[in-house]
Structures are given as C-alpha cells and as structure tokens.
N, C-alpha and C positions, 0 to 999 in steps of 0.2 A: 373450437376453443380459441381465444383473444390470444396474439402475440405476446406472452409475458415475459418480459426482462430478466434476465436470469440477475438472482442476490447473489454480489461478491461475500466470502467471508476473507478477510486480509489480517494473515498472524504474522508479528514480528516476534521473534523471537529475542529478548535481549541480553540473552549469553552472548550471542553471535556481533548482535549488532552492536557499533561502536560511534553512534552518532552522528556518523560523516555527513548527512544531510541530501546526499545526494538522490534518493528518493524523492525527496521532497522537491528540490531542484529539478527532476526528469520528468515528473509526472505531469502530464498536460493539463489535467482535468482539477488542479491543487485539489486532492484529497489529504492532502498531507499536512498539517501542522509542525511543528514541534513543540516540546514542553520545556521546562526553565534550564534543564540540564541539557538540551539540546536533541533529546532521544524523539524520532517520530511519533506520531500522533494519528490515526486513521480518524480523520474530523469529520471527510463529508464522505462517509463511502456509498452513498447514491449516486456519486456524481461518477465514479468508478468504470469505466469503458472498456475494462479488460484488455486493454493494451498490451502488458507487462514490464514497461517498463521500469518501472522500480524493482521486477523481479531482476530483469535483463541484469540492471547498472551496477546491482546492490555488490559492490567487493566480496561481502560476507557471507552471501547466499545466508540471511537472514529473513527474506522476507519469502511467504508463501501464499500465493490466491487460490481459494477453490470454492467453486459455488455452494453455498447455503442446500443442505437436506432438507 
C-alpha cells in the first residue's frame, strides 16, 4: 500500500475564538486566511503539516485538528 498523507480536518470553533489572528500569524504552511471581520479562514488545508501550531498558540483553545475518517 502507497504512502498516503493523512487529511487534516481543522474545526474552529467561533464561540471560543476571538479573532486575535494569531493562528494565522504562527502557521508556517499559511493555511490560514482571514475573512472581513477578522475571524480565521482554513483556505489551504492541503498545505496542513500537522505541526500544531495554531492549536499550541491559540489563547482560546479554539481550534481543533484531527484526521479525516
């Protein structure tokens, strides 16, 4: 069986989260956008390395990665 990549799935939760960007700001791989109000955006999540750093940084414990069933 081929090496396959495992699929991130990335939920932000936006009770939690409060915009601070700083996801956006940490993640190597810019997966991250933002939208007009400031709130993140999962744009390119192919590009996704499973680092966690956006989980690590996030204040709010807003955000959650776990591989695609």
């Amino acid at each position: 069986m081929a090496d396959q990549k495992k699929i991130p799935m990335i939920t932000i939760d936006p009770v939690r989260c409060k915009q601070c960007g700083i996801c956006v700001a940490f993640c190597p791989k810019n997966v991250y956008d933002r939208d007009r109000v400031g709130s993140p955006l999962v744009s390119r999540i192919q590009d996704c390395i499973w680092c966690n750093m956006c989980v690590l940084r996030c204040p709010d414990f807003a955000i959650e990665i776990r591989e695609v069933e």
